[in-house]
N, C-alpha and C positions, 0 to 999 in steps of 0.2 A: 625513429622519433615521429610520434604521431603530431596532428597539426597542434592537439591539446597543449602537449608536453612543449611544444616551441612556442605556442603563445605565453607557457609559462617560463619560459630559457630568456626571452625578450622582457619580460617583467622584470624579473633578475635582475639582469644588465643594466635596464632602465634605473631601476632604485640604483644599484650601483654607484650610476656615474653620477647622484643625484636628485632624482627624480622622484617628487614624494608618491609612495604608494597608491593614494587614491588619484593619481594620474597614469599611474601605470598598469593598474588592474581592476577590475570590480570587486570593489572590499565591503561592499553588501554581502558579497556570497564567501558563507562558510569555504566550501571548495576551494575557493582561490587562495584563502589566506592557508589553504591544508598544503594545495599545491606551492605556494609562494615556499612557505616553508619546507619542504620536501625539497623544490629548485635549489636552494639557495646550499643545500649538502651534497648535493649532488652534481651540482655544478662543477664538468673534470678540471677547467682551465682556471679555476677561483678568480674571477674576471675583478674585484675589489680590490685585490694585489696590485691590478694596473692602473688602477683608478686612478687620473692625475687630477690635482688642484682643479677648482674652475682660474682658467684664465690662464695656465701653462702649457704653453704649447707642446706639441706630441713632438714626444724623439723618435728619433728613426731605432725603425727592430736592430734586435744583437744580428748579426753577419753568424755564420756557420763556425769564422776565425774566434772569432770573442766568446762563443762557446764553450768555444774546444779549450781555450783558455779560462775558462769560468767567470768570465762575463756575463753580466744579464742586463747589462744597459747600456748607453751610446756612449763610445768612447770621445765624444766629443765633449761629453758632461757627466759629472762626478756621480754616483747613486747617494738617494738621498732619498728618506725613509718615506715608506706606503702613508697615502692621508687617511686621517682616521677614516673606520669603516660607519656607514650610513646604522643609524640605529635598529632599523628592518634588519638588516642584513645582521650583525651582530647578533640579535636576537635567535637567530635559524642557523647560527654557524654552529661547525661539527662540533669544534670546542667545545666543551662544555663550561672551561671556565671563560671563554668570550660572552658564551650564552648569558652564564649569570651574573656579571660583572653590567652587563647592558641593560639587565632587568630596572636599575637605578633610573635610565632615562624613562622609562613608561610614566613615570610620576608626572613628571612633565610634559608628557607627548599623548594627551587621550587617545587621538589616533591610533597607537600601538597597542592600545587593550586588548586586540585579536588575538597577537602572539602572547602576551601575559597567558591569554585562556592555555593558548596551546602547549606553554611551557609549563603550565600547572600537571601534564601528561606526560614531562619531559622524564627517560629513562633516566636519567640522571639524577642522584635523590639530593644533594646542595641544590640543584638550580631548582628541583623541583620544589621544595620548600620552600625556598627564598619566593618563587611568583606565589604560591598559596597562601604567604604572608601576607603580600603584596597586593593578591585578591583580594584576600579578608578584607582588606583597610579599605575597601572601595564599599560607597553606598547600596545597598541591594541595587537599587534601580539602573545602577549602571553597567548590570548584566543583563537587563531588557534586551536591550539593542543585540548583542551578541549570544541570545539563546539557541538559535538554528549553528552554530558553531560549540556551544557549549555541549548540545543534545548530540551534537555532530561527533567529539571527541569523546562524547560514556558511552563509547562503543568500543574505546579501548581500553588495553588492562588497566591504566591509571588516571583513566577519566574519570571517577565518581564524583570528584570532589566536587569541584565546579556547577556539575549537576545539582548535586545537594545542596549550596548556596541558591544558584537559581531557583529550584525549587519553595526553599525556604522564604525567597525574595517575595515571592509571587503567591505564596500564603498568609503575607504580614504588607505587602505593599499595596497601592491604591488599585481600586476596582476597577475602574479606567484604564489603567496599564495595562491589567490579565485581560480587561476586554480586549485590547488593541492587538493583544499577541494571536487571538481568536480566529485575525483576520487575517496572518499569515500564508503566505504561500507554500512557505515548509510544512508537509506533513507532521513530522516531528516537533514541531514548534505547535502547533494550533491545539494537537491534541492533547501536549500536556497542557495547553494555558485551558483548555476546554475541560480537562479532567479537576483542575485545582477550582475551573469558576463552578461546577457542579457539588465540589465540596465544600466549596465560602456562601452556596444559594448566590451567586450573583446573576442569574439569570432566571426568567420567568417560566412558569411551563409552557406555555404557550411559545416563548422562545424555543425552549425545548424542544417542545414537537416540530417547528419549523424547521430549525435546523437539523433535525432528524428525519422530514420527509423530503428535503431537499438537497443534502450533501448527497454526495455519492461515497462518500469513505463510510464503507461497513463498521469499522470501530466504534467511527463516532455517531453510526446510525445508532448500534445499538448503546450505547451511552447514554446519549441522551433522549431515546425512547424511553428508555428503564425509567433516568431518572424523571422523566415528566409524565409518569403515570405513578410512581413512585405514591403509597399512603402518606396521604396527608402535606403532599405537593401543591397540591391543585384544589383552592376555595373553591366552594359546591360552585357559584354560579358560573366557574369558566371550566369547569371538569369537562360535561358536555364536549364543546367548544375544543379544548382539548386533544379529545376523544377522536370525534371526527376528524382533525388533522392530523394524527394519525390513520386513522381508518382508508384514509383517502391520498396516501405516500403511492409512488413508484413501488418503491420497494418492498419487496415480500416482507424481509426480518422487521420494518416497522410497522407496517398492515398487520404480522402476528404478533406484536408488543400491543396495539392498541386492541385488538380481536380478543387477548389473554385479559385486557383491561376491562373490558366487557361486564366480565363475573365481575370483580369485585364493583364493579358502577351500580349490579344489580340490572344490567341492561341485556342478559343473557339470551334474550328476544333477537335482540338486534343479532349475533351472530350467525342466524342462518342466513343472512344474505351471503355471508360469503365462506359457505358449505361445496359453492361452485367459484369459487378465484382459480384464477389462472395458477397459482404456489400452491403447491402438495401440503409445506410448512402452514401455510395462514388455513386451506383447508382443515388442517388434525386439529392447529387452534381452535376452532367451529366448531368440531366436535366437540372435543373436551370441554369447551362454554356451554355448550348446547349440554350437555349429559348433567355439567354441572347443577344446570336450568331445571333436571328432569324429563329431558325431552328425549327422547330415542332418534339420530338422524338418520340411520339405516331406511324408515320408512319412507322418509323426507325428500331422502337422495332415489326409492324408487320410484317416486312420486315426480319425480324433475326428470327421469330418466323416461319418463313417456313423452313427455315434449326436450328432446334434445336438444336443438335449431336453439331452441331461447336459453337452455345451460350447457354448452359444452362440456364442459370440466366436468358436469354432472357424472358423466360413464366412469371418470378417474377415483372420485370420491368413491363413487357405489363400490368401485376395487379397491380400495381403502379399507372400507370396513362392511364389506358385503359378507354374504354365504358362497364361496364356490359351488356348489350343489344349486342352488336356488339363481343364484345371479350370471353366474358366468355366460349363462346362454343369452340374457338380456346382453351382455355385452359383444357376444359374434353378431348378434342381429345390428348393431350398431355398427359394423364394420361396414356393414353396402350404403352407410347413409352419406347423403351426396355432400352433405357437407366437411372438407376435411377435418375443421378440426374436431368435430364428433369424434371421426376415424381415429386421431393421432392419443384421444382421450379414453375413447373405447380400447388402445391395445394396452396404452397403459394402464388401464384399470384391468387388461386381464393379465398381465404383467405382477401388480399388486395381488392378485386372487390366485398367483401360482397356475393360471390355468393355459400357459399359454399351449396350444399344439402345433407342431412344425407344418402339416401338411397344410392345416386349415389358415396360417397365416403368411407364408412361402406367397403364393399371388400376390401379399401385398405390396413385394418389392419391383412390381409393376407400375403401384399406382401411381397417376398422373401428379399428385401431388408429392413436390420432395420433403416434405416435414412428414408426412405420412412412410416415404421411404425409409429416412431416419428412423423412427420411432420402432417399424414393424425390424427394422436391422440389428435395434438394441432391443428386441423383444427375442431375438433369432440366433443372436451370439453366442449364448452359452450351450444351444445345441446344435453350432454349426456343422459339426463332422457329421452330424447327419443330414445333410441338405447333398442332393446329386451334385457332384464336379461338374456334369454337365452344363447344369441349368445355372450355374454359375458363371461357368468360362463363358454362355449367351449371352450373357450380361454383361459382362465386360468388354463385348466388342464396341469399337470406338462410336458405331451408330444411335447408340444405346444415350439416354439423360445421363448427365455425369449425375445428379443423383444416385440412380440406377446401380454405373459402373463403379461408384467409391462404394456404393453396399455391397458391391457384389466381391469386391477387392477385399472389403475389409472382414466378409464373413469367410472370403477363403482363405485368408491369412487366419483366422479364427481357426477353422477347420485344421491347418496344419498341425498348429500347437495342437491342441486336441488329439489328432492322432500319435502323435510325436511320442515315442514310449518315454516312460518316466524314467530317470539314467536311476542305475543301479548301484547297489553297494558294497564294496566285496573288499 
């Protein structure tokens, strides 16, 4: 038993003898109330059987004799019937008809709304239906609170339901409340209340882009880029405005949602600044704005490929959509420039040009720079069985940059496979 599982064995017990739940666990989190309920069937020794009264003193255990004789209590005092069980605990018992006999007290006990969710998933179809009644009859807004459990439970075969009320709640209830679910810490929680306020318009583009240049959740980057560039989102005088915050994200996939927004702004200009971005992704954006525009970038990017030093990425785009014939050698002359990331954008642009050759790019798993050793190793992989064993196993000795020796490791594990005959079939 992990320490998990025993802080939830200690819950148990605690409700048990007693102890109302929100002093015994944290019944903010979904998990606890999944684990509580899990503890409470699982539990070998059904610790609620021994539960005494408050205020009656513990009898001494049965002896080995009063066993053997079928005894289960102190012979000094008569057995007299188990007190009723705590309404948690009822709620999570194996029973099934304990289960739904105790659904009655949630009426009266808001606190136990968790298990109601939970027993809306119960394998049991009387109990199950009895809490989906019992749901029903509650105000939408009183599944707010308990969405990161509801979202948490359609993940099982008989979770929809619940789902689909909250859902339903949060399409029909205050704007204010889908806001407040936004702010979530639950993944699952934030993103449906994000995906419902994007289809009630409760939030501005501007919000939009904000919140799409600053989350880090990919989903909801691109959600709410989409939607805040979206036709006819954005009044002319804050399109712009807009525009630029996305243009101006961390992140690649919303740099190419506002880049792709470009064209239709009519601002097709604007996209060769970022012909040379650090992302391959927001780079093809660029083009594709740019061709839109009438502009050819093939020239653009030969043109940035003479002053390197000021466009890196430059060498990667030109292997994009270069000439192999024409380009490829602009880009080995970019390998000796002293700057690495030239280097590490010059292989990948002959990477993209299909041109790469083992002899002429083999040195560069020397180079002093390890982002350059990466890059020249995944330029080198697919034709490592031709690379000397020798010049490999030098590189692996312990002297060597671990850059070096993880390329040099990983092109000869490469190499293996590669040789390795293909198994046959007979």
């Amino acid at each position: 038993m992990d320490g998990r599982d025993l802080e939830t064995m200690r819950a148990v017990v605690r409700v048990c003898e007693g102890v109302r739940p929100e002093e015994a666990f944290d019944i903010a989190s979904a998990d606890a109330w999944l684990a509580f309920d899990a503890g409470v069937r699982n539990l070998d020794d059904r610790p609620w059987l021994f539960t005494r009264p408050p205020g009656e003193p513990e009898r001494p255990a049965p002896t080995l004799l009063d066993r053997l004789r079928g005894r289960t209590g102190s012979r000094a005092a008569p057995p007299t019937s188990p007190p009723p069980r705590p309404p948690a605990i009822a709620l999570c018992h194996p029973d099934g008809r304990v289960r739904g006999a105790a659904l009655d007290a949630v009426r009266a006990a808001p606190e136990l709304r968790p298990l109601l969710v939970v027993r809306c998933a119960d394998w049991v179809a009387p109990v199950r239906d009895k809490a989906r009644a019992a749901l029903t009859e509650l105000p939408g807004d009183a599944l707010f609170p308990l969405a990161a459990l509801v979202l948490r439970l359609s993940r099982r075969e008989r979770g929809d339901f619940a789902r689909t009320l909250l859902e339903d709640a949060l399409r029909e209830g205050p704007a204010a409340e889908v806001l407040a679910l936004t702010a979530r810490p639950d993944r699952a929680t934030y993103g449906l209340a994000y995906r419902i306020a994007v289809e009630r318009g409760l939030l501005t583009p501007m919000e939009l882009a904000t919140t799409a240049a600053t989350c880090g959740d990919v989903t909801l980057q691109d959600l709410c880029a989409e939607a805040a560039v979206r036709p006819g989102a954005t009044p002319d005088p804050d399109a712009a405005a807009v525009l630029d915050r996305l243009l101006a994200a961390r992140a690649p996939r919303v740099r190419a949602a506002g880049v792709t927004a470009l064209r239709r702004a009519g601002r097709h200009g604007d996209a060769e600044l970022f012909l040379v971005d650090r992302s391959g992704v927001v780079r093809a954006c660029a083009r594709y704005v740019l061709r839109q525009g009438g502009v050819d970038p093939l020239p653009v990017y030969r043109g940035l490929c003479a002053e390197p030093a000021a466009h890196p990425a430059a060498a990667a785009g030109l292997g994009e959509c270069g000439d192999r014939a024409t380009d490829a050698e602009t880009l080995w002359v970019l390998l000796g420039h002293p700057l690495p990331s030239v280097r590490v954008h010059a292989i990948s642009g002959l990477r993209a040009l299909d041109a790469v050759e083992r002899e002429r790019l083999t040195p560069l798993l020397d180079d002093p720079s390890p982002a350059v050793v990466r890059e020249a190793t995944r330029a080198l992989l697919p034709d490592a069985a031709g690379i000397p064993e020798s010049l490999l196993r030098e590189r692996s000795a312990p002297d060597r940059p671990r850059a070096v020796r993880v390329a040099a490791d990983r092109l000869r594990r490469a190499a293996a496979r590669q040789s390795r005959p293909a198994p046959g079939y007979g």
